[in-house]
Structures are given as C-alpha cells and as structure tokens.
C-alpha positions as CSV (number, residue, x, y, z in Angstrom):
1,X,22.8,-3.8,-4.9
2,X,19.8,-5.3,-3.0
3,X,20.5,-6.1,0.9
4,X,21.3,-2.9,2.7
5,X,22.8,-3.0,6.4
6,X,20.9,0.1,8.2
7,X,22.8,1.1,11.6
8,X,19.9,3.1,13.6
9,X,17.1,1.3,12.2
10,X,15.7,1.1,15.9
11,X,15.5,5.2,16.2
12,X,13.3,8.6,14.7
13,X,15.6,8.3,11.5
14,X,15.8,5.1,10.7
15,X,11.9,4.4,11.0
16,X,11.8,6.7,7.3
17,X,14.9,4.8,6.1
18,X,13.1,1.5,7.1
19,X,10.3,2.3,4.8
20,X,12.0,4.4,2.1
21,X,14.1,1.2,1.0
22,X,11.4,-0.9,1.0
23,X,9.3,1.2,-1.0
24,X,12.4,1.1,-3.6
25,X,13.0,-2.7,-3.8
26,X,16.1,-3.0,-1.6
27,X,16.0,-5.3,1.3
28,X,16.9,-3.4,4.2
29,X,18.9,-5.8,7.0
30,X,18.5,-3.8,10.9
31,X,21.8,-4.1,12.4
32,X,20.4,-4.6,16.3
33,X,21.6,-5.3,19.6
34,X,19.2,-8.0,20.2
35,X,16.6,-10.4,18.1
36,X,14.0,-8.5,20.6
37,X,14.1,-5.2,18.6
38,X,10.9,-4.0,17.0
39,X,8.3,-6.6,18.6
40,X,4.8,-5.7,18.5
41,X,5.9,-3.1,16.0
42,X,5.6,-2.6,11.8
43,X,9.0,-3.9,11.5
44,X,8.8,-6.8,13.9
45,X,9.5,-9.1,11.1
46,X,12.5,-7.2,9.1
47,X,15.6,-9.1,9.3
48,X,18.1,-8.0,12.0
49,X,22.0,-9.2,12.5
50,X,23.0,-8.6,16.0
51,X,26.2,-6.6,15.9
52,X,28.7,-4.3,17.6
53,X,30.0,-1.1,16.2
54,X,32.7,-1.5,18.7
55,X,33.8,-5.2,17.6
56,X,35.5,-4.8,14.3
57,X,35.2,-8.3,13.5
58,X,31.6,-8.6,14.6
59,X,31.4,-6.0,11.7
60,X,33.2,-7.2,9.2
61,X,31.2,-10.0,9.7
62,X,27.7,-8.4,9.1
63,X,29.6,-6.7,6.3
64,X,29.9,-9.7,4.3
65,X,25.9,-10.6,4.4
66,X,24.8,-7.6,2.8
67,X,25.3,-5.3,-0.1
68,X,26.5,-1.4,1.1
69,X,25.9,0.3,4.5
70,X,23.6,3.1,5.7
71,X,24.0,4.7,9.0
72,X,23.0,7.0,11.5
73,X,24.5,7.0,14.7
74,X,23.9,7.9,18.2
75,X,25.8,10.8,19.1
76,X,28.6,10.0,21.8
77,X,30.6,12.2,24.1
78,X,33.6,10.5,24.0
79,X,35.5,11.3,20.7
80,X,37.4,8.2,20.4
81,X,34.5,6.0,20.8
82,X,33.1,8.0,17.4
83,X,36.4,7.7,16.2
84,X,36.2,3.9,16.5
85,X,33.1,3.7,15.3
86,X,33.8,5.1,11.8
87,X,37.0,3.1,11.7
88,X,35.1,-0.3,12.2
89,X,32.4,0.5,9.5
90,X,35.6,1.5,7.0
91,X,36.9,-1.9,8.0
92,X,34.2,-3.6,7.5
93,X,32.8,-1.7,4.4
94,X,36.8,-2.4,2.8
95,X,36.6,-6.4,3.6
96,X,33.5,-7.1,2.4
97,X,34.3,-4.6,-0.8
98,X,31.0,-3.2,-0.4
99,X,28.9,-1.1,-3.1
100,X,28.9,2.0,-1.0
101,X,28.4,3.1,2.4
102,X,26.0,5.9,3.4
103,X,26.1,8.1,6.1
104,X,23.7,10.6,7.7
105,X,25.8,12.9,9.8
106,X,22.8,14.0,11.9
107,X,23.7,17.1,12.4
108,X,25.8,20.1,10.9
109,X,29.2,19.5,11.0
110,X,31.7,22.1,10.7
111,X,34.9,21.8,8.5
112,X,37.2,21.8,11.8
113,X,36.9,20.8,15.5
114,X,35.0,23.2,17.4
115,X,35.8,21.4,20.8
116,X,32.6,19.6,21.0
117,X,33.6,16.2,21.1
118,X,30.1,14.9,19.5
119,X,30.4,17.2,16.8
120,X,34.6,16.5,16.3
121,X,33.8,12.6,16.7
122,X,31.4,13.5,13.7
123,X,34.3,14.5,11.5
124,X,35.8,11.6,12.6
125,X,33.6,9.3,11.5
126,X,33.1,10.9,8.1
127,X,37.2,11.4,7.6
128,X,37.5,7.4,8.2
129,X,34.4,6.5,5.7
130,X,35.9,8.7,3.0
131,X,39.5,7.4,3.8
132,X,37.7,3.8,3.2
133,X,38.7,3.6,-0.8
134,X,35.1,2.2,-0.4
135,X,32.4,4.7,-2.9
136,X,30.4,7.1,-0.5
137,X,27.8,9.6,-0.3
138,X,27.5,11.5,3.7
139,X,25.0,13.6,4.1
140,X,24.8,16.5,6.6
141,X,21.1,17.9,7.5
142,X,20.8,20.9,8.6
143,X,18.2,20.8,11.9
144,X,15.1,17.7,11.6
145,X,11.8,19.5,10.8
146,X,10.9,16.2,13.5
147,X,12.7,17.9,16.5
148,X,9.4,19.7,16.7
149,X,7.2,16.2,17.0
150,X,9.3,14.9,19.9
151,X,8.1,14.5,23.5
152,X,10.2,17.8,24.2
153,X,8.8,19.6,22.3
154,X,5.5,18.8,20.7
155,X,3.6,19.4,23.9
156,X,4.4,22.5,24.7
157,X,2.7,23.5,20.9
158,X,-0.3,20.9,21.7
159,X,-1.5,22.1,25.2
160,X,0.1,26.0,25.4
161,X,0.3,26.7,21.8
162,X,4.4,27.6,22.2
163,X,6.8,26.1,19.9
164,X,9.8,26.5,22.1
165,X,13.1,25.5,20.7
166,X,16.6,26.7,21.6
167,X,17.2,28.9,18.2
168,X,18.1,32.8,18.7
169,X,15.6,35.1,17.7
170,X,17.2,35.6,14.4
171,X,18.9,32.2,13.7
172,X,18.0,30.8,10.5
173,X,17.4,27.4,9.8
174,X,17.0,25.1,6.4
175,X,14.5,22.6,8.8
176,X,14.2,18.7,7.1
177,X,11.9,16.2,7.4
178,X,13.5,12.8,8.3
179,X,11.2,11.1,4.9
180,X,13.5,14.0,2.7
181,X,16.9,12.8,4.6
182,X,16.0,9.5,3.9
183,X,15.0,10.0,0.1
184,X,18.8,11.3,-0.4
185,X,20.2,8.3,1.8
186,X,18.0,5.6,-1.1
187,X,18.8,8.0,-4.0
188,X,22.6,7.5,-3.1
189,X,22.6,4.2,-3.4
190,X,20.6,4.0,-6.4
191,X,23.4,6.6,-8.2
192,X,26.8,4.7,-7.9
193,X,28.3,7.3,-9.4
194,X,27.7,10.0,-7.4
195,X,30.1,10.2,-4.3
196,X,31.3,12.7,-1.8
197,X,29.8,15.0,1.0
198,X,26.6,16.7,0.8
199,X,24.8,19.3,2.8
200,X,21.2,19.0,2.9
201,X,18.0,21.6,4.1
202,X,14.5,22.4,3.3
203,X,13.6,24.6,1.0
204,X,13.2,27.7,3.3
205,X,15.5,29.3,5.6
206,X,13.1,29.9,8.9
207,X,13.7,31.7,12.0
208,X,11.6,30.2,15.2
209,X,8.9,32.8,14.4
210,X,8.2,31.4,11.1
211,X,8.1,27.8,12.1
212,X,5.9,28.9,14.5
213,X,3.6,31.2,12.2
214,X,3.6,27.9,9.4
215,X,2.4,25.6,12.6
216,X,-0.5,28.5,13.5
217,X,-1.7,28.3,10.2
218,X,-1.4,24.6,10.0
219,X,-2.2,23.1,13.4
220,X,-6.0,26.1,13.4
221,X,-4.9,28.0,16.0
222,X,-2.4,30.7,17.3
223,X,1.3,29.4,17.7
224,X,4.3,31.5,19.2
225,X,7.9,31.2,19.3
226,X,9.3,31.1,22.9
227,X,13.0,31.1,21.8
228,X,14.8,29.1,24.8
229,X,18.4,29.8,25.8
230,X,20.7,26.6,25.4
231,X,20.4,26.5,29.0
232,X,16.9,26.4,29.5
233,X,16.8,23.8,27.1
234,X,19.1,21.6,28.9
235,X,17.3,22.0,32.0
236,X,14.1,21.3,30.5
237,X,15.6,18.1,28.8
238,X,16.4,17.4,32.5
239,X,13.3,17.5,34.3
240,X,11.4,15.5,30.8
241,X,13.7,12.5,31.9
242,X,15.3,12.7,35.3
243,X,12.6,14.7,36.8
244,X,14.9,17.1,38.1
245,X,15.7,21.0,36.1
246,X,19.1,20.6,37.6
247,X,21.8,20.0,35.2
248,X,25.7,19.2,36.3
249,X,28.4,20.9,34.3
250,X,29.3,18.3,31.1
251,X,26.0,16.2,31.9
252,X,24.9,14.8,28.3
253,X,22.1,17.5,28.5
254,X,24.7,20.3,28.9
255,X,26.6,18.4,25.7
256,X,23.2,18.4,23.6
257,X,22.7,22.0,24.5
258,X,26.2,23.0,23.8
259,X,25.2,22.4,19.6
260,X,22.9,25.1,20.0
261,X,25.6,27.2,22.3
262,X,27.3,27.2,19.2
263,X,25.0,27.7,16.2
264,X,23.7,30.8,18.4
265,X,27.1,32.6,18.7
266,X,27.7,32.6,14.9
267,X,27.7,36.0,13.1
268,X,26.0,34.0,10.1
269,X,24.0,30.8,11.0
270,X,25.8,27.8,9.7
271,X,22.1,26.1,9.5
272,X,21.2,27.2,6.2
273,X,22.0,26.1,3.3
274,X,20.7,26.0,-0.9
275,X,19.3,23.0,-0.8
276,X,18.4,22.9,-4.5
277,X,21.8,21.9,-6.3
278,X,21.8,18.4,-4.2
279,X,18.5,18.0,-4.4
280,X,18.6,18.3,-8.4
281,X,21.5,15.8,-8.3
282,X,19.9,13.2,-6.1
283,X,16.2,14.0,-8.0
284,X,14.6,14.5,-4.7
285,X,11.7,17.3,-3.8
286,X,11.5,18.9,-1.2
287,X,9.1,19.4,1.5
288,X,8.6,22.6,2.9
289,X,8.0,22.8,6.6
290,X,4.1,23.9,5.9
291,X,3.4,20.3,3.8
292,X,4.9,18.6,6.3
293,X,3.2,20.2,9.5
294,X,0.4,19.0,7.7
295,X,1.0,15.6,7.9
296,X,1.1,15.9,11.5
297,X,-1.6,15.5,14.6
298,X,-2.0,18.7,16.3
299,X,-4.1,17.5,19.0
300,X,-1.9,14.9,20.4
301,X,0.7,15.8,22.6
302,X,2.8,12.3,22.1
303,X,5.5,11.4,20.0
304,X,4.5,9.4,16.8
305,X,7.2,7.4,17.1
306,X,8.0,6.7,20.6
307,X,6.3,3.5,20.6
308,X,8.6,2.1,17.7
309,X,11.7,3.5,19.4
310,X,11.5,2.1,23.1
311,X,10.4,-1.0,20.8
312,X,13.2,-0.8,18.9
313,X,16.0,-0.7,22.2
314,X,14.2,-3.8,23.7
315,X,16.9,-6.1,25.2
C-alpha cells in the first residue's frame, strides 16, 4: 500500500494527515476541486486528482489511481447529500478493490439518529463504508484540542485572556490534537488487520476550567473559562463571518451550535472516552492538552493554518 487518496487534504485536518503520511513513506494523492489548490503553500507541489464526491464515476475513477482512501469530510446539512457521499466512496473503494478506506468521523457520533442531520448524515456515511465488504478502520474524535487555535476562538485567549467555548460548566471532554487523529488515520493503514470503529480522545477528561487553567500555565499568564451558551456561540460565529450577531432559525451557525445543544443536555457527557485501549492497539501516544498548548504561539491572535486553508479552496 503506497498511494493514498486523502479527501480534505485542503482543511485544519488534513494539513496533519498531509504530513503524517509523508513522514511514513506513503504517497499521499489530494483529492481537490481544482489544480489551483495549495499554491504558494508547503503542499503546492503534492499530487492532486480533481474529483467529485457527488459523481460516483468521477470517483471510481480516482479510486483506481491509488491504493486505499482517507477521509474527512465537510459537514453538510442535508442528510442525503452525506448519505451520497459515503455511498460513492463505498463504490468506488469496492471497484477499485482497494486496501482499506479510512475515515475520520470528525465528531462524536452517537449510536442512533439524534435529529441532527450532520450528525445522522455521519452514521450514514460510516454505515455505507462498513457495508463496503472493503477492510476499514473509522475513527470518531472526541472534540479537536485545535478548536481552541481557530480564528473563533484563539483571540479571545490572545488579547482578553478568555478561552470561551460553548462547553457547560461541568462538561467533560477527552480534547485531541489533529497530529494524534492523524497518527491513528496512518497507523490504520499500516495494520491491515485491524478493522472496525474506533473512538478516540486525549488522555484527560477536561472541563472548560481546566483547559483554561493548562493554557494559563502554558501561554505565562492568567486564562479563564467564559463557558458560552450554544447560542451565544452561534451568534458569535455570525458576527466573525457575516458581520452581523443575528442568526436565523436553521442558519448553518444555528446547525454548528446545535452539536453543543446536544452534548450539554446529556446527564453524562458523551465526549469522553478511555483513550488508552485504541491507542495501545494502533501504538500511538498521546498528547496531553498541556504538551500541545505548548507547541502553540500565545501572542498571535491568527489561525496557523488559515493561510493553507483559503489556499487550499482556491478555484
């Protein structure tokens, strides 16, 4: 197995994924919309194959150039466009007989519908992958220990000291950095024989006030936890990109804060997990949140990788 087809090579995630398979010996092919994606970046010269997730054959084709499939895909509000979207990878992953396909779920997923279509088009995705006869591995992190370095949030800890995040008080979280997510994704496919579904965390289970205590001692100065209601954080997802706090009923920033609508209402938080069985399986350490604060530049307010990512969606 050497030429991997990554689907969201152009976003946060793939960026690790990118590098992580590289680092490895695999040659990782970016499955674009356009030859324009990643000029003037790191990955400007990676191979891409322009392809649709909607256009079965366009991916069967692709399929048939490469070696397995890695994904992670944009979350979408209208379940059967998810639903398509996991059927054309099976397709394509079944007529090309691939090695395996890999899939990063993004986000926890629960074992039924929960009336979110994002979240149901998730299951969706993962029921047609598994239903393949194609080997698998799908992974399901818990919450991105990268939320809190995006343009949403990193500021607020830069120029106020507040790490505000829309987490209850006392929700608990098993946060992951994207470089741990991706170290599973590359161990899969270097482990044929391990297959099936996987959820995957830090090694801690934090509250906001602990995230925020870890980036105080971290980042040399005091850090709170402002914890936002769902709704404020829709509204302040609003105003970052429209300008505006107002947000319409069923807008895509009422849909992204209806995730956390749901976490928060659950007697026991369905964002943490044991980490360390997987882990052990897939022989990959973890990085607690403290190690990879670290890593970080507290004095800049911008996104790392915002750069690479409107680079990425060029044409």
């Amino acid at each position: 197995m050497k030429r991997i087809l990554v689907f969201g090579a152009t976003g946060d995630q793939g960026h690790p994924l990118l590098d992580r398979l590289m680092a490895e010996g695999f040659t990782p092919v970016a499955a674009v919309r356009s030859d324009k994606a990643f000029a003037g970046t790191p990955y400007e010269t990676l191979e891409k194959i322009i392809v649709s997730l909607e256009d079965e054959a366009s991916m069967i084709a692709a399929a048939k150039q490469v070696d397995a499939i890695t994904a992670h895909l944009p979350f979408v509000f209208d379940r059967e466009l998810a639903a398509l979207y996991g059927r054309n990878i099976a397709a394509a992953a079944k007529a090309a007989n691939l090695s395996k396909v890999v899939f990063n779920t993004s986000c926890y997923v629960h074992d039924t519908d929960i009336d979110l279509s994002a979240h149901d088009g998730r299951r969706d995705i993962e029921a047609a992958i598994a239903g393949s006869g194609v080997p698998y591995a799908i992974f399901e992190p818990k919450v991105f220990m990268d939320n809190i370095i995006r343009s949403w949030c990193k500021p607020g800890i830069v120029n106020r000291g507040v790490f505000a995040y829309p987490a209850g008080p006392t929700l608990k979280v098993n946060f992951i950095c994207l470089h741990d997510v991706a170290a599973f994704m590359v161990a899969a496919l270097k482990k044929p024989e391990v297959n099936g579904r996987f959820a995957i965390g830090g090694p801690e289970s934090l509250t906001g006030f602990d995230v925020a205590e870890r980036l105080s001692d971290v980042a040399g100065k005091p850090v709170s936890f402002e914890s936002l209601t769902p709704d404020q954080f829709a509204s302040a997802m609003s105003l970052l990109v429209t300008g505006s706090p107002d947000v319409e009923p069923a807008s895509i920033y009422d849909r992204m804060a209806s995730f956390y609508r749901w976490y928060n209402a659950q007697e026991v938080s369905p964002l943490v997990v044991d980490p360390h069985p997987v882990a052990e399986t897939f022989g990959v350490t973890l990085t607690p949140l403290n190690e990879w604060a670290a890593r970080q530049d507290w004095t800049d307010p911008t996104d790392p990788a915002l750069a690479t990512r409107i680079a990425g969606m060029a044409g």
